[in-house]
C-alpha positions as CSV (number, residue, x, y, z in Angstrom):
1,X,129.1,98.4,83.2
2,X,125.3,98.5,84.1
3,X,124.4,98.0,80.3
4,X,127.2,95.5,80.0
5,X,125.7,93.4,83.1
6,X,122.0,93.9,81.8
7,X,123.4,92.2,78.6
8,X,124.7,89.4,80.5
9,X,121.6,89.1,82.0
10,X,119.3,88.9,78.8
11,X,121.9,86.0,77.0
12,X,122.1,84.6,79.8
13,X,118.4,83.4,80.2
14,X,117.8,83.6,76.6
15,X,120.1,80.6,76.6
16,X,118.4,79.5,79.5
17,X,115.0,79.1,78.2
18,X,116.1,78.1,74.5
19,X,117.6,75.1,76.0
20,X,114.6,74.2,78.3
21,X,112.4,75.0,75.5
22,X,111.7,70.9,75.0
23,X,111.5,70.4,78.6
24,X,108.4,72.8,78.4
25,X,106.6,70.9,76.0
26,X,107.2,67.6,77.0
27,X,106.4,68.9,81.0
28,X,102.7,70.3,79.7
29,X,101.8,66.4,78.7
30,X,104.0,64.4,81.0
31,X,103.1,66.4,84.0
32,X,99.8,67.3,84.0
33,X,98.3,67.8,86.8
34,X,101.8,67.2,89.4
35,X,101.2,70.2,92.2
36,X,104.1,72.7,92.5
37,X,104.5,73.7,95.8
38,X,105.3,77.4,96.4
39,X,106.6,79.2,99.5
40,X,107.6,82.3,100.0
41,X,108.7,84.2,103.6
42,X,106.0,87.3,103.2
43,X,103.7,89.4,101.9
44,X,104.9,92.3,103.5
45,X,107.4,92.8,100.8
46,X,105.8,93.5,97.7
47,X,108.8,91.9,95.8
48,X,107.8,88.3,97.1
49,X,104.3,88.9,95.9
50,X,105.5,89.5,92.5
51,X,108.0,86.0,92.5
52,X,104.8,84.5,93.4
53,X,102.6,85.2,91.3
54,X,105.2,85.2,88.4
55,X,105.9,81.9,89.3
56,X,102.0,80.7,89.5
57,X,101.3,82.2,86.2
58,X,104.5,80.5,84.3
59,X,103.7,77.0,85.9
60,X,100.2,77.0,85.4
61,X,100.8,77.9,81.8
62,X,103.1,75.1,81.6
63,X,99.5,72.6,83.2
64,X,101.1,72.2,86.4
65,X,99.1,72.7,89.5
66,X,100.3,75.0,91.9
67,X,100.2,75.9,95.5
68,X,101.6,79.1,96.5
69,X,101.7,80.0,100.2
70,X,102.9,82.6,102.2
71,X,104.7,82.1,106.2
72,X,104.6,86.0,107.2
73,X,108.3,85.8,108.4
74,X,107.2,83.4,110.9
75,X,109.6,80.2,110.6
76,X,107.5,77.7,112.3
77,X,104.7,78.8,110.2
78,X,106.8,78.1,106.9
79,X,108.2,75.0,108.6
80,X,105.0,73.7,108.9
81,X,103.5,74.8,105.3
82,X,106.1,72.6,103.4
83,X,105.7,69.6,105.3
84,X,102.0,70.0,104.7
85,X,103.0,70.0,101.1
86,X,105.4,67.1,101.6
87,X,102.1,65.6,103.5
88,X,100.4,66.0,100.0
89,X,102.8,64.5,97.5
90,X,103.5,68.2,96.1
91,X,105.9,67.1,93.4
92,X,108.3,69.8,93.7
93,X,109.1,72.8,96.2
94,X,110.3,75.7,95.6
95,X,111.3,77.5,98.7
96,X,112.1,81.2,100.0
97,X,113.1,80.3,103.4
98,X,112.5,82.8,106.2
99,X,115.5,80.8,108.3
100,X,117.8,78.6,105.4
101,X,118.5,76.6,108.5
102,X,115.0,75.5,109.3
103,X,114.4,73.3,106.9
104,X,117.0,70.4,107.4
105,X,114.0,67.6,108.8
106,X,111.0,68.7,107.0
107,X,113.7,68.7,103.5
108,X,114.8,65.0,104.7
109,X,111.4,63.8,104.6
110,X,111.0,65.4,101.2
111,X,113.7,63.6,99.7
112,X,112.5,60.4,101.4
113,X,109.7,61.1,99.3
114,X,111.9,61.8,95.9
115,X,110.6,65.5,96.0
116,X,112.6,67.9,94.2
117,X,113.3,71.2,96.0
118,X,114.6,74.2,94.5
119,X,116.1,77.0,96.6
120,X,114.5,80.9,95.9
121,X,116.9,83.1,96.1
122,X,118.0,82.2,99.9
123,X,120.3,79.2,100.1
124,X,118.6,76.7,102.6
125,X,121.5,76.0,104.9
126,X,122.9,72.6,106.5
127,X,121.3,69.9,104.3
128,X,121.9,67.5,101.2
129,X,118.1,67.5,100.5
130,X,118.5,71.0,97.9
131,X,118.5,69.9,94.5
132,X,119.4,73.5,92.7
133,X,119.0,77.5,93.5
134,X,118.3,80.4,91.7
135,X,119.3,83.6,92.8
136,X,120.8,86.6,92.2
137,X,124.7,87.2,92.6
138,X,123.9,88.9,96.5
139,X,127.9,89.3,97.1
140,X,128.0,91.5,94.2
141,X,124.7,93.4,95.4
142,X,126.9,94.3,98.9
143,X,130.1,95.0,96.7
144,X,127.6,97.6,94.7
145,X,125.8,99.0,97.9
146,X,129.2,99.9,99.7
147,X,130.5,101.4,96.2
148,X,127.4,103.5,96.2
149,X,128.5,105.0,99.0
150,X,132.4,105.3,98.7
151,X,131.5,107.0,95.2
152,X,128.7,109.3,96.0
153,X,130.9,110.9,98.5
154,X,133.4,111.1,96.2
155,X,135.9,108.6,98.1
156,X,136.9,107.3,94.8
157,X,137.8,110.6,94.1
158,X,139.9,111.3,96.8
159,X,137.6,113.3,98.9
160,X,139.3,113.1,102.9
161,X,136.2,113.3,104.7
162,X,136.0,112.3,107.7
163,X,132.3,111.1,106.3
164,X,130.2,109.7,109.0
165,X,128.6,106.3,107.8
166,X,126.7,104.4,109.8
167,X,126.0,100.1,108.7
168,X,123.2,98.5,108.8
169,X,122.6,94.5,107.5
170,X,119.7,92.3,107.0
171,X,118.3,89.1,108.6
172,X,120.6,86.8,110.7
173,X,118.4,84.0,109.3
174,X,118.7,84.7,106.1
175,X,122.5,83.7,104.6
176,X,122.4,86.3,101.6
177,X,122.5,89.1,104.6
178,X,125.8,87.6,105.2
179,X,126.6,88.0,101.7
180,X,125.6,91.4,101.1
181,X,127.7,92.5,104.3
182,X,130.4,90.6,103.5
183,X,130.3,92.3,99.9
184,X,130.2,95.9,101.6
185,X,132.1,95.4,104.1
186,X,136.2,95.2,102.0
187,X,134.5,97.7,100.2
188,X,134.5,100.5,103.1
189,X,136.9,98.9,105.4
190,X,140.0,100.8,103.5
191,X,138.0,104.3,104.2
192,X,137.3,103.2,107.9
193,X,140.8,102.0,108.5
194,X,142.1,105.3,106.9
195,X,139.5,107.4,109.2
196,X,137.7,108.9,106.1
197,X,135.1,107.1,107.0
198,X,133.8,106.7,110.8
199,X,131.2,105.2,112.2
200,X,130.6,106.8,115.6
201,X,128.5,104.3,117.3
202,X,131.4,101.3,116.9
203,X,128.8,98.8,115.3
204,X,130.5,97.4,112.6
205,X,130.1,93.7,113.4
206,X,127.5,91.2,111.7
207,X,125.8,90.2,114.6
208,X,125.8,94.4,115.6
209,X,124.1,95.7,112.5
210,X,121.9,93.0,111.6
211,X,118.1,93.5,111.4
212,X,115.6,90.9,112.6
213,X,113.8,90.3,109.4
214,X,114.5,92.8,107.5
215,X,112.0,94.9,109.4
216,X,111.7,98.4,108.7
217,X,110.2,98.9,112.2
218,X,113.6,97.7,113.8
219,X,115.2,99.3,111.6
220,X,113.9,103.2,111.9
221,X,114.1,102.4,116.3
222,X,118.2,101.8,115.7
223,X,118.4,104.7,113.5
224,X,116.3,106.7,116.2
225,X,118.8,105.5,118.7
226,X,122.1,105.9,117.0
227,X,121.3,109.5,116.2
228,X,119.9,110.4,120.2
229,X,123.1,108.6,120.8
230,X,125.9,109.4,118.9
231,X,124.4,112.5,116.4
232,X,123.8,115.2,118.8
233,X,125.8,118.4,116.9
234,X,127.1,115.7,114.1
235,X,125.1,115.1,110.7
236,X,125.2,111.0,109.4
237,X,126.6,111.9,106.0
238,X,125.3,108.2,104.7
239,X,123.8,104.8,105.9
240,X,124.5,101.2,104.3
241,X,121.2,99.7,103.9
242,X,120.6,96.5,102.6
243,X,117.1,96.1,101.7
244,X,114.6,99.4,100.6
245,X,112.1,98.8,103.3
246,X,114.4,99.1,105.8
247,X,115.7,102.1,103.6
248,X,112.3,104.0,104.2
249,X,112.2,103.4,108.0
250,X,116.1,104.4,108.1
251,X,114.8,107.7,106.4
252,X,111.6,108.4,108.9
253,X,114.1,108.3,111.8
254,X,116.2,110.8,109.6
255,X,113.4,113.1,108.9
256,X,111.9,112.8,112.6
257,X,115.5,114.5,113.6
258,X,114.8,116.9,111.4
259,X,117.1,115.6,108.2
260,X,115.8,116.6,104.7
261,X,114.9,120.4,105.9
262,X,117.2,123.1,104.5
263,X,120.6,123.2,105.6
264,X,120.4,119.7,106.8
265,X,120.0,117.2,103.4
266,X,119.5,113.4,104.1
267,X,122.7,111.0,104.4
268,X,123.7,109.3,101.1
269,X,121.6,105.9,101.3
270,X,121.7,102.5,99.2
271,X,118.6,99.7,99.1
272,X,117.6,96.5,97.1
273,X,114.8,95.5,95.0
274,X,113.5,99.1,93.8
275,X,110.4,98.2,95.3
276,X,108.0,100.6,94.5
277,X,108.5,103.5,97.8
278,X,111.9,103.4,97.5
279,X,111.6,104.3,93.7
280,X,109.2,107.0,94.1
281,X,111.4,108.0,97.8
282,X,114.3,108.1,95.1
283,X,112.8,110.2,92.3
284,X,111.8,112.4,95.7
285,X,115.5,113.2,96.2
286,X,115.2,111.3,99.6
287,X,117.0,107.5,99.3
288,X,119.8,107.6,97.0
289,X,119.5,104.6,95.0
290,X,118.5,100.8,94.7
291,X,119.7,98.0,93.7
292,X,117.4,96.3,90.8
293,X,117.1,92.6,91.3
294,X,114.1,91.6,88.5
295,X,112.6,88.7,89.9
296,X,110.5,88.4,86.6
297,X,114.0,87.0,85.5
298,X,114.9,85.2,88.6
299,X,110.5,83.3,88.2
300,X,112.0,82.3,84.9
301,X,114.9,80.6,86.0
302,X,112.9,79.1,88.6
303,X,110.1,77.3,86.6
304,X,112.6,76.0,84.1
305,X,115.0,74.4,86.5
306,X,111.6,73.4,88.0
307,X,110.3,71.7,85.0
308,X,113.7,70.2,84.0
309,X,113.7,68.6,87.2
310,X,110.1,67.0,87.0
311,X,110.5,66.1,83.7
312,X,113.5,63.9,83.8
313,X,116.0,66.9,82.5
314,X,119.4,68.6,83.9
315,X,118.5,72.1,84.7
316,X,121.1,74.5,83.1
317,X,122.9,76.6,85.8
318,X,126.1,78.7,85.9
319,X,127.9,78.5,89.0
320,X,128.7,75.1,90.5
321,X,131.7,76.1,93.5
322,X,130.2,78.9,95.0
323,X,126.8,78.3,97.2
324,X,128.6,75.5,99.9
325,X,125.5,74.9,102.5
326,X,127.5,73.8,105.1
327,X,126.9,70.5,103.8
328,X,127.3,70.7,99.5
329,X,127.7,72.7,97.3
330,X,124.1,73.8,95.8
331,X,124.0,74.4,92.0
332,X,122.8,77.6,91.4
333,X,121.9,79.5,88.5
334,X,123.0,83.3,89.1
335,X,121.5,86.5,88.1
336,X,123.1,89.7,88.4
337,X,122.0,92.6,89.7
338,X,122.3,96.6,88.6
339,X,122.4,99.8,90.4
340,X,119.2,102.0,90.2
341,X,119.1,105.8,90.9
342,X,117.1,109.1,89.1
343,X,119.5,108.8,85.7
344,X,118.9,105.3,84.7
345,X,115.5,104.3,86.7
346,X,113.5,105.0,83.4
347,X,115.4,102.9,81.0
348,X,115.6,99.7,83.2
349,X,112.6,100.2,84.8
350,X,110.0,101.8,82.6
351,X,111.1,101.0,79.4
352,X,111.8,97.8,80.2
353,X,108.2,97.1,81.4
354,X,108.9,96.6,85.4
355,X,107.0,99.9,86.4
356,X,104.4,102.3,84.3
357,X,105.1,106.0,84.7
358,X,102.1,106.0,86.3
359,X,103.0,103.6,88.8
360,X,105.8,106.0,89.5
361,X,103.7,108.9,89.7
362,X,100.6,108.0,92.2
């Protein structure tokens, strides 16, 4: 299936940038010199430094000028970046948003301005003013993060458990956290409604397990407090996690209790991006496994739905019913992800150019 997916992946944007192949050409004399304006929600995440600066380079190769900023998670900070780029006359936008919902006045003015605005792999939320999006498919990445789990403990298998799982989500701002829940979520439920799976401190909910921000921080203090809680004389057998960072602080709290010590082995854990720690914390034996989102791909997309649009083409997508805003439906060009543990980290990963062994190594 992984090999399959990774296949659909590779035509898929082969297609993709055959087609757009003209639209480069034509957007390196037509457009030199229009500003691209760049925003992503952080640095503290290495993965949005690397859509950044994949998306600088591909742009600026194409003669486009570009402006790449950074909002450090702080909404009115990222709020007030784009409309400086509005301000400008940036010609297009292309936008990570730290809160999809944030953008609805600054967009308007945008459009006013017949500004073109592409959505980064977060929907942008409750306005007409989005052109297209390209992301990855983030209800498949919550189906394939709950699946880690059922599978590892052997669920699938018919293992009876009881297993105790606890569930943690990412950023209430950010609508693909919703996604990746609601992807887990009819994944586990069966095992939680059988009582092979239970989660002892009763936070199931959205709104329960969500994590300002993705922060690692908040993260490792709920895991601290769930095990002071609800662990005394129990083990956690495994922990839904949505996003590695958060991953690494979930572990620390493990660890601090003294998980990962003989006779006491760290729960069963999932993640996304395979952001560097988590890949070395996974060839460690510590998290479990990733999910492997490469956003050298997803720059791709990105610039050449970003040069179709400023230079008079129809960017190709591949999914047209499924991103509704709250007010349209957002074309969107979908990616898909694949699962990343010790067996297949060095095909996908090394050999396929995203890390150097020695990157996993140091």
């Amino acid at each position: 299936m992984r090999k399959t997916l990774s296949g659909l992946v590779a035509i898929g944007l082969a297609l993709a940038l055959a087609a757009c192949g003209d639209a480069q050409e034509t957007g390196v004399k037509a457009n030199m010199g229009a500003t691209v304006g760049i925003s992503m929600p952080t640095k503290v995440s290495t993965r949005w430094l690397a859509d950044g600066k994949n998306m600088v380079d591909q742009f600026t190769a194409m003669g486009y000028n570009v402006e790449l900023v950074y909002a450090d998670n702080d909404i009115k900070a990222q709020v007030a970046q784009v409309q400086k780029m509005v301000d400008k006359g940036d010609k297009l936008l292309v936008i990570a948003a730290v809160d999809g919902k944030s953008m609805t006045d600054v967009l308007a003015k945008a459009a006013r301005k017949n500004i073109k605005v592409i959505a980064y792999d977060r929907l942008l939320m409750n306005t007409n003013d989005v052109d297209y999006q390209a992301t990855f498919d983030n209800l498949r990445v919550g189906v394939m993060q709950g699946q880690l789990l059922v599978d590892t403990l052997k669920l699938s298998k018919g293992a009876s458990g009881p297993f105790n799982v606890e569930l943690f989500a990412g950023s209430p701002t950010d609508a693909n956290a919703l996604s990746f829940y609601q992807g887990a979520m009819p994944v586990l439920q069966p095992y939680i409604n059988s009582g092979k799976i239970v989660i002892r401190s009763s936070e199931t909910s959205f709104k329960q397990v969500a994590t300002d921000k993705y922060d690692p921080v908040i993260a490792q203090n709920r895991m601290t407090k769930i095990i002071n809680t609800y662990y005394q004389g129990v083990k956690v057998d495994a922990v839904l996690s949505p996003y590695d960072g958060m991953t690494i602080g979930i572990i620390k709290a493990l660890k601090a209790k003294g998980y990962g010590r003989a006779g006491k082995p760290l729960p069963i854990t999932s993640g996304q991006d395979a952001e560097l720690p988590s890949m070395k914390s996974i060839l460690a034996g510590q998290q479990t496994a990733t999910i492997y989102k490469d956003t050298r791909e997803l720059a791709k997309v990105a610039v050449q739905m970003g040069n179709a649009l400023l230079t008079g083409s129809k960017p190709i997508v591949n999914d047209t019913t499924s991103y509704d805003n709250g007010v349209k439906k957002v074309p969107t060009y979908l990616l898909y992800p694949v699962a990343v543990d010790k067996s297949n980290y060095k095909t996908l990963l090394v050999d396929g150019g995203y890390y150097t062994k020695a990157d996993l190594a140091g």
